[in-house]
N, C-alpha and C positions, 0 to 999 in steps of 0.2 A: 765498303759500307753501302746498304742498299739506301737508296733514297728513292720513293713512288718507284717508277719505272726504272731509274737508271742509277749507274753504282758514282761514288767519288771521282773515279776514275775517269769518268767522262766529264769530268769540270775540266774543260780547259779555258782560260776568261769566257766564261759565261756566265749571261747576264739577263733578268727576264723584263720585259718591257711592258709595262700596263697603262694604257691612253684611256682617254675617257675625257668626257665632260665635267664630271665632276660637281654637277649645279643642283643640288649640294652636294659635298664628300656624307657619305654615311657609314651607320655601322658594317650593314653588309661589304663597301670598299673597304675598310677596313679587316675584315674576315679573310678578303681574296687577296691581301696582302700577304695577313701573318701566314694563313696556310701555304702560298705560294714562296715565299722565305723556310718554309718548314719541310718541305717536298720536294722541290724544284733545286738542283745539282747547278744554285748559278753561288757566285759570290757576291750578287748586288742584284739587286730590284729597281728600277726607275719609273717611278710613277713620271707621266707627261700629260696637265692637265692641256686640252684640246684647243688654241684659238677660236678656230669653228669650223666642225666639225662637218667635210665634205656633204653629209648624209643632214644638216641642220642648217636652219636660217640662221641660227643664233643661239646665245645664250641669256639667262638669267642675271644671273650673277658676271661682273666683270672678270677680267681675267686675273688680273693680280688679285683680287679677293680671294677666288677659287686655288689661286697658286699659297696664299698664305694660309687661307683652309686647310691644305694639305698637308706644310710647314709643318702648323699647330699638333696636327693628331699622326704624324709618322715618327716625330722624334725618339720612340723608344729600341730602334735599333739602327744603328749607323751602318745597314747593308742597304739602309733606303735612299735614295736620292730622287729630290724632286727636281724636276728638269724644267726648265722655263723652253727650251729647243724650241716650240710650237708658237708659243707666245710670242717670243721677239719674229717671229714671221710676219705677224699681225695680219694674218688671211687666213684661208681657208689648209689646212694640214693633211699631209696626204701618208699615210702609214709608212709607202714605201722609202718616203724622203728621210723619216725619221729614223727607219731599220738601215739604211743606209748610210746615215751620217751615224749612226753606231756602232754599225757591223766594219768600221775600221778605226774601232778598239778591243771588240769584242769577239774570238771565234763563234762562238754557237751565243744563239740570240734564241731567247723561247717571250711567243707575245702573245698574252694575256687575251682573253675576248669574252664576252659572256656567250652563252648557248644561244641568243637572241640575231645572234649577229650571223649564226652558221647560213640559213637562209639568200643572206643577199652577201655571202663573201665575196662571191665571182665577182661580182660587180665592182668590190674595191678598182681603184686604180692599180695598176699595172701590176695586178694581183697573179699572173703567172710566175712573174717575174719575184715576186713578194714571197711568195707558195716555197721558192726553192732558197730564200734566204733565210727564213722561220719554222722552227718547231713550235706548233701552236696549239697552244694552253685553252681549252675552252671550260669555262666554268659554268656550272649545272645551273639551269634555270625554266621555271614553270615547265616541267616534266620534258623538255625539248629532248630528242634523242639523239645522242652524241657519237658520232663513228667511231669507230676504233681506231683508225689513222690519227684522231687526236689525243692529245694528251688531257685527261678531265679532272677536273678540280669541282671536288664536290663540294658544295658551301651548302648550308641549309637557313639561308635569312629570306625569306624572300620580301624582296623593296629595291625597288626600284627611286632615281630623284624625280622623274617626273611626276610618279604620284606622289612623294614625297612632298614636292615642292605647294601642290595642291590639299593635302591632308598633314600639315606642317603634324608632326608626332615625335615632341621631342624625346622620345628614349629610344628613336631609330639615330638619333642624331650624336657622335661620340660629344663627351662630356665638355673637350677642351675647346668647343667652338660653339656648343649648343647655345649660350645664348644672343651669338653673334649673328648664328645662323634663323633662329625662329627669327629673330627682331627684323632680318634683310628680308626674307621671305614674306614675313605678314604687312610691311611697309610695299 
């Protein structure tokens, strides 16, 4: 059975990993979920929302907020698991630590990224070493152009939380957290 680029037969425990900040969960995360459970030849998805994020000062929203954020709006399919992994680190979260404390459960690992990030990947930490444990999912974004070597996940929402967080607009915001989420924000 074809699934995007690759057949059933290539599931062997595999699993796709989507990190992020999360500050706030929106509909567009939402979108790179179902389509990546839709396309993606894994049996489980792991959202891990970030502690904090090598590439940021900080966050908005605390972590367990952001982690029950996610709780709230992934329940509709039990290939989801939200991972706290990052969180109980209570530092700064490094991709590879997290592909690694995975990838011995999981043979093939494919992690999520948006188009925004292809720019500074090199830069990840011990990102050669990262390169040859991940098939990577990169999702379309503000026209950025995508190599071929990755695997692309077309979404068309475009929003971002930063502007989010600054232009609170709740119908970018899924339904089961929206008014938890405007009230944190504009406070």
């Amino acid at each position: 059975m074809e699934v995007g680029k690759y057949t059933m037969e290539d599931k062997n425990r595999s699993v796709a990993i989507y990190g992020g900040s999360f500050d706030p969960p929106h509909i567009g995360h939402l979108e790179i979920i179902k389509k990546a459970l839709y396309t993606l030849p894994i049996e489980k998805l792991i959202v891990i929302p970030a502690f904090i994020s090598p590439f940021k000062k900080g966050h908005f929203a605390p972590p367990e907020l952001r982690l029950k954020w996610l709780e709230k709006i992934t329940y509709f399919d039990n290939r989801i698991e939200i991972s706290d992994f990052e969180l109980k680190k209570s530092k700064k979260s490094y991709t590879i630590d997290t592909v690694n404390h995975f990838s011995s459960v999981y043979d093939t690992i494919f992690f999520i990224i948006g188009a925004d990030n292809l720019k500074s990947l090199h830069k990840w930490h011990k990102f050669d070493e990262l390169d040859k444990k991940v098939k990577w999912v990169v999702v379309t974004r503000d026209d950025v152009k995508i190599p071929d070597k990755f695997i692309k996940l077309d979404i068309d929402i475009p929003i971002s939380s930063s502007i989010l967080r600054e232009e609170i607009d709740p119908n970018k915001i899924p339904e089961e957290i929206r008014d938890e989420v405007v009230k944190f924000y504009k406070n």
